[in-house]
DSSP file (Angstrom, degrees, kcal/mol; ACC not computed):
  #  RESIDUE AA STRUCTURE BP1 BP2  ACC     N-H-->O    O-->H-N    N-H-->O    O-->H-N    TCO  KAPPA ALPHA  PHI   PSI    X-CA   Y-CA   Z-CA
    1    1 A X              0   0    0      0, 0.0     2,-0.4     0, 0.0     0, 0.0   0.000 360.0 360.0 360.0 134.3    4.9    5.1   13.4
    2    2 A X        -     0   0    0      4,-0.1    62,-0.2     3,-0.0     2,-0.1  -0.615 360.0-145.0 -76.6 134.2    2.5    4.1   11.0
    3    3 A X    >>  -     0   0    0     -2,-0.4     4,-3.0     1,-0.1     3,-0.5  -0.322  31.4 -94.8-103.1-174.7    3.8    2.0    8.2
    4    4 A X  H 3> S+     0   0    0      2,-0.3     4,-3.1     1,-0.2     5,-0.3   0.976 127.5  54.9-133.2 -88.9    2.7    1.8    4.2
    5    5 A X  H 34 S+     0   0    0      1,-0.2    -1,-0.2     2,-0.2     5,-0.1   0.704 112.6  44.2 -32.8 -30.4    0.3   -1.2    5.2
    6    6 A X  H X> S+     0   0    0     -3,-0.5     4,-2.5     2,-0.2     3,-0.9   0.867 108.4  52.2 -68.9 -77.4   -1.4    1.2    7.8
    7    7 A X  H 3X S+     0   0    0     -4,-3.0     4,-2.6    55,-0.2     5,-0.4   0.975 113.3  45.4 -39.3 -64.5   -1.6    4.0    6.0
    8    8 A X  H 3< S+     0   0    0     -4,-3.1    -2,-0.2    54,-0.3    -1,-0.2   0.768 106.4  55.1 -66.3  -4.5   -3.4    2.0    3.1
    9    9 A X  H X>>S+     0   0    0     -3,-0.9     3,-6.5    -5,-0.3     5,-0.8   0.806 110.6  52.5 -92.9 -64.2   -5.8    0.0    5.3
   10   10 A X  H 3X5S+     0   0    0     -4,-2.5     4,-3.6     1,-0.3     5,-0.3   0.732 108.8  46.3 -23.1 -66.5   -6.8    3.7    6.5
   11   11 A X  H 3<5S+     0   0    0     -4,-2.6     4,-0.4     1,-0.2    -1,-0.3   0.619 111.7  59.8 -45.7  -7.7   -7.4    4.9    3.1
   12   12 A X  H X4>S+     0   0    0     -3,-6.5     3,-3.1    -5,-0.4     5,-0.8   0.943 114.4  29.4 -70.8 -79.1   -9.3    1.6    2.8
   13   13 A X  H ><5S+     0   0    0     -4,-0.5     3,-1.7     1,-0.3    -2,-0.2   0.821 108.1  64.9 -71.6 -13.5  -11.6    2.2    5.3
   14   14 A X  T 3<<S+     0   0    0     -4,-3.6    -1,-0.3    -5,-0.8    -2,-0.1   0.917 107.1  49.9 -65.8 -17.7  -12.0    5.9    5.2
   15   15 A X  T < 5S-     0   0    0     -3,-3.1    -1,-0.3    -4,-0.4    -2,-0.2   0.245 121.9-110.4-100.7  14.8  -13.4    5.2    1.6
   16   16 A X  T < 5 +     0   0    0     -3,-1.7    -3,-0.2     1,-0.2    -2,-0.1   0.669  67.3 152.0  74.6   8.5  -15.9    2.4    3.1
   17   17 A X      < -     0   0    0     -5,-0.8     2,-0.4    -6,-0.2    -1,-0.2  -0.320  38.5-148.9 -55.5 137.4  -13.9   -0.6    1.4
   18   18 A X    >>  -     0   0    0      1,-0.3     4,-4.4    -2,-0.1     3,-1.0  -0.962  33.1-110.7-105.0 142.1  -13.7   -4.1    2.5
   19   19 A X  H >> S+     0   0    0     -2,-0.4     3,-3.9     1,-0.3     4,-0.6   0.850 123.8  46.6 -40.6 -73.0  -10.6   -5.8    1.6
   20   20 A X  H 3>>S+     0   0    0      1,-0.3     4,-0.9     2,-0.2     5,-0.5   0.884 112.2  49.2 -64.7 -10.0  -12.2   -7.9   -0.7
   21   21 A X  H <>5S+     0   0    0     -3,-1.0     4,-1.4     2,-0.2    -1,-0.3   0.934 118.3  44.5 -57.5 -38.6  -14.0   -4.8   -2.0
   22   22 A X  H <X5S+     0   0    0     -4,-4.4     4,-0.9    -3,-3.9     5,-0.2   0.987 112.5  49.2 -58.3 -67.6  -10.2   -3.1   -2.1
   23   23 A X  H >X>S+     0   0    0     -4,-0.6     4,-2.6     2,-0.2     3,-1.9   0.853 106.7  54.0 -66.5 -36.7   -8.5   -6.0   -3.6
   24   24 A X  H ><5S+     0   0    0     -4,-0.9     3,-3.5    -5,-0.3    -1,-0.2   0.949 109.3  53.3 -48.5 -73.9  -11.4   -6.5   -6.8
   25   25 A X  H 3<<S+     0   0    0     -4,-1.4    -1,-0.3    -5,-0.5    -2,-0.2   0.705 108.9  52.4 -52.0  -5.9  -10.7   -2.8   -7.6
   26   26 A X  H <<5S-     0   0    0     -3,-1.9    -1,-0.3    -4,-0.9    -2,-0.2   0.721 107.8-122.0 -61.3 -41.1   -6.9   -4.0   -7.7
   27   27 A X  T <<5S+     0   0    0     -3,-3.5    -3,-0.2    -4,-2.6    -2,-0.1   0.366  75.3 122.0  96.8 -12.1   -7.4   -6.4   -9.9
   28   28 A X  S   <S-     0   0    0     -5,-0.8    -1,-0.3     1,-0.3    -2,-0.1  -0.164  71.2 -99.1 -91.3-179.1   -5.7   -8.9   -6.7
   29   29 A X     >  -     0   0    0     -2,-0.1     4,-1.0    -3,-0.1    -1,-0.3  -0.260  39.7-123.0 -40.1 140.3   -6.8  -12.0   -4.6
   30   30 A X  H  > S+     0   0    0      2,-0.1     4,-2.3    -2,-0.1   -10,-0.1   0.739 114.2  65.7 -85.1 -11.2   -7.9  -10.4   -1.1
   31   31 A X  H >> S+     0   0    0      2,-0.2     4,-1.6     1,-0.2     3,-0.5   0.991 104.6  48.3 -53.1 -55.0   -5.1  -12.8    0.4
   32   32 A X  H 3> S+     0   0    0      1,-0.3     4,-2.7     2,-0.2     5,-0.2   0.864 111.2  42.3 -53.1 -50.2   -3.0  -10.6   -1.5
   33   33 A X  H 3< S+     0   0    0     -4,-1.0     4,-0.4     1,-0.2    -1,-0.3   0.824 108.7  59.6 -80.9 -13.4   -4.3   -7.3   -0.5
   34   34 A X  H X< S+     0   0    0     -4,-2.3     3,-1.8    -3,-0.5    -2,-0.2   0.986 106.9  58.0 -46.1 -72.1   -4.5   -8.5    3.2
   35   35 A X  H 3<>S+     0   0    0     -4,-1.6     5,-1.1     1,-0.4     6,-0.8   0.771 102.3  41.6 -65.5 -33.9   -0.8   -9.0    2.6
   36   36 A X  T 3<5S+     0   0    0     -4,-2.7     3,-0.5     1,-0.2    -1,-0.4   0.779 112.2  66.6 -80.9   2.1    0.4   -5.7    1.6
   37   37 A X  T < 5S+     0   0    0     -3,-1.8     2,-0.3    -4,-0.4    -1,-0.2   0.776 110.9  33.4 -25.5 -53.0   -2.1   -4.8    4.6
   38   38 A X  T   5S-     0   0    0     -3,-0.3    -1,-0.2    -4,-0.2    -2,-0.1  -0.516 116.4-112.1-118.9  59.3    0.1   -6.4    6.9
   39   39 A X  T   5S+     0   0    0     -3,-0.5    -3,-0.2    -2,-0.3     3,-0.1   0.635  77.5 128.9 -18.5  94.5    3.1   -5.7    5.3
   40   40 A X      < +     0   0    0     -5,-1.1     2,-0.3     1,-0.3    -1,-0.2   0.485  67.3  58.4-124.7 -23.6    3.9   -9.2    4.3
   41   41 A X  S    S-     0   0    0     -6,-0.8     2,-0.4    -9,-0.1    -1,-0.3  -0.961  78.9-135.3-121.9 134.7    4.5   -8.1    0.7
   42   42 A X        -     0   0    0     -2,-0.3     2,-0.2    -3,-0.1    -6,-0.1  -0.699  28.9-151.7-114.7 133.2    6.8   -5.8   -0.3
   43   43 A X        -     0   0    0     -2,-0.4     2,-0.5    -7,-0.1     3,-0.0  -0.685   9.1-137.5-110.7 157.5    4.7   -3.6   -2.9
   44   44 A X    >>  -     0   0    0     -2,-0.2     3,-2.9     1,-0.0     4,-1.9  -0.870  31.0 -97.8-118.8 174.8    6.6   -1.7   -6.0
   45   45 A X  H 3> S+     0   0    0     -2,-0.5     4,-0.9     1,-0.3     5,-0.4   0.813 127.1  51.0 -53.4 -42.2    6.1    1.6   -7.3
   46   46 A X  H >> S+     0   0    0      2,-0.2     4,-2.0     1,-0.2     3,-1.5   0.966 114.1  55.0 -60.7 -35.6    3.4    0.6  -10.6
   47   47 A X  H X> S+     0   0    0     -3,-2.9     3,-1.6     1,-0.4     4,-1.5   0.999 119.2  36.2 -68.8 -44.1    1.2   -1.6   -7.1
   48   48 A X  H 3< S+     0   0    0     -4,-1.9    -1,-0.4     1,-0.3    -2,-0.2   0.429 109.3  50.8 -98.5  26.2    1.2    1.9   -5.3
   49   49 A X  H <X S+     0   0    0     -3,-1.5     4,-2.8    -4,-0.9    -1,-0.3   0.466 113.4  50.2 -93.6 -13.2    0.7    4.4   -7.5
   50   50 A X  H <X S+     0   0    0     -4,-2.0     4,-1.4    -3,-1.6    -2,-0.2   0.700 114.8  46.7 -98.8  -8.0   -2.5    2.2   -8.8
   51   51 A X  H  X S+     0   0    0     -4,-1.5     4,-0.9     3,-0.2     6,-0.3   0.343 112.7  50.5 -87.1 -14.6   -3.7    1.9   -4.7
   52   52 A X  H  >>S+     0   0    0      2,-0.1     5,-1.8     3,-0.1     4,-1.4   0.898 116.1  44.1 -90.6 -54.6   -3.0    5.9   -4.4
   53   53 A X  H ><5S+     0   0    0     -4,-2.8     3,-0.8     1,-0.3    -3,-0.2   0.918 116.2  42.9 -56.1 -67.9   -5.2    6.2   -7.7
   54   54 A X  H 3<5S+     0   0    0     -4,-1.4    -1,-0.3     1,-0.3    -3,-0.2   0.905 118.7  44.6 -54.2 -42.7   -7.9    3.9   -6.7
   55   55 A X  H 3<5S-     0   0    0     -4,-0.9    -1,-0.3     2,-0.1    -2,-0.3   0.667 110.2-118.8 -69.3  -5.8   -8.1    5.3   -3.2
   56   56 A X  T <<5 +     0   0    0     -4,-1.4     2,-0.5    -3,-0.8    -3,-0.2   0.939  68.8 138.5  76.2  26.9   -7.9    8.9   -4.2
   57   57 A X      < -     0   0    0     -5,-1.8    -1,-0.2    -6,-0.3    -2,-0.1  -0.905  59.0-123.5-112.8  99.8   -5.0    9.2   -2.5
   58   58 A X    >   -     0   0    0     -2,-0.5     3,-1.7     1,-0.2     4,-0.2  -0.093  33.3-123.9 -66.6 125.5   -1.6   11.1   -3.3
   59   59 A X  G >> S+     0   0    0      1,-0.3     4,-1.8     2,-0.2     3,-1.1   0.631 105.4  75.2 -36.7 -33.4    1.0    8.7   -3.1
   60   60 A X  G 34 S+     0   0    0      1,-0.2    -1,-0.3     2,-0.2    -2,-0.1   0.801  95.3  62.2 -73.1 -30.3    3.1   10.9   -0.3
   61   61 A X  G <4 S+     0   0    0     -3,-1.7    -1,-0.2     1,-0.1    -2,-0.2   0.568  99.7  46.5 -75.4  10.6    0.1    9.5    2.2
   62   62 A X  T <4 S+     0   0    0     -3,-1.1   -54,-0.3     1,-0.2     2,-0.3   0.641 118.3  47.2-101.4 -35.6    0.7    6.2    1.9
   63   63 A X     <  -     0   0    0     -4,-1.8    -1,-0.2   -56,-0.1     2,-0.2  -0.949  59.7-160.0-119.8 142.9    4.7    6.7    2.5
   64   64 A X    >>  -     0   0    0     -2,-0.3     4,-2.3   -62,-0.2     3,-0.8  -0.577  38.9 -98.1-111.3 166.8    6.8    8.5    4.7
   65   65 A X  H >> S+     0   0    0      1,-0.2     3,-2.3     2,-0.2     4,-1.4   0.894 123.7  46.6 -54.8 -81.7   10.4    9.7    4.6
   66   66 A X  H 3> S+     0   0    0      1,-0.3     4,-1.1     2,-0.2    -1,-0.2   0.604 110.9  55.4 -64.1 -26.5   11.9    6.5    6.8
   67   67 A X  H <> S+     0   0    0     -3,-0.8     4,-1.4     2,-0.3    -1,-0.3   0.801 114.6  39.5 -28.7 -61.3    9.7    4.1    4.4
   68   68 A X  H <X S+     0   0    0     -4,-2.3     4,-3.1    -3,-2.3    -2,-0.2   0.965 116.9  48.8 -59.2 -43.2   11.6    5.8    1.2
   69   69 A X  H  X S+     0   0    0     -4,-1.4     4,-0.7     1,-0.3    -2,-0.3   0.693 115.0  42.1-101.2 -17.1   14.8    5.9    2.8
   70   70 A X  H  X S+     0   0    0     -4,-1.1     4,-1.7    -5,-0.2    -1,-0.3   0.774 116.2  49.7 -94.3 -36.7   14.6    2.0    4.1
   71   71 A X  H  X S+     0   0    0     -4,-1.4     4,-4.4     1,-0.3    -2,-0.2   0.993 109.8  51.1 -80.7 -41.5   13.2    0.8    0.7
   72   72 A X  H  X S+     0   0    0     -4,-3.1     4,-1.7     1,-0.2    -1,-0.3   0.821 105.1  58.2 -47.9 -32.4   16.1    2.8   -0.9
   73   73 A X  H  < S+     0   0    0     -4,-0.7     4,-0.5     2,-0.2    -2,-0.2   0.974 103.8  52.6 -64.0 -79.0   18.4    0.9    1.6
   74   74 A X  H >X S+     0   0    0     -4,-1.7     3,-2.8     2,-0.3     4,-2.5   0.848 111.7  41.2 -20.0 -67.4   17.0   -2.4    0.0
   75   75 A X  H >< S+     0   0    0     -4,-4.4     3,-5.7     1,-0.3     2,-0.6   0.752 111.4  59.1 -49.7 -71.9   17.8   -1.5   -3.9
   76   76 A X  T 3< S+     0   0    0     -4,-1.7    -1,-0.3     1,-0.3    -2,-0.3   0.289 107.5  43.9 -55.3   1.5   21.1   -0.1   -2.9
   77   77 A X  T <4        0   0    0     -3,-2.8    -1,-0.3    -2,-0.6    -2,-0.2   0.517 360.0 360.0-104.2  -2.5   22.2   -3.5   -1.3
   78   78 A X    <<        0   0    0     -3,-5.7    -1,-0.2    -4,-2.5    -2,-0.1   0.637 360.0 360.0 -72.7 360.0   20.9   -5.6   -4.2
């Protein structure tokens, strides 16, 4: 199963981006955007709605049902 990081490197490349191409149109470091690449960084909703908008991408193709339901797992134990 493909994860959130996975998904967004696709949309990366499928739009001809290099990370540091990705991460300038973030606004990030490309260390940074490597990380949520490799899921090293745990992203919140404002980082991915503004990576679904720069890739051109609807936010339900970057995440999948076990992705919501594990990050939901998260809040509800904070």
């Amino acid at each position: 199963m493909k994860s959130i990081g996975d998904r967004i490197k696709q949309s990366r490349l499928a739009l001809g981006l290099s990370q540091a191409d990705a991460a300038k149109k973030l606004n990030i470091s490309t260390p940074a955007f490597c990380k949520i690449e490799t899921g090293q960084t745990d992203l919140n909703i404002s980082r991915l709605l503004q990576i679904s908008k720069t890739f051109k991408v609807p936010v339900v193709q970057l995440i999948d049902s076990q992705s919501v339901g594990e990050t939901l797992c998260r809040i509800e134990r904070t």
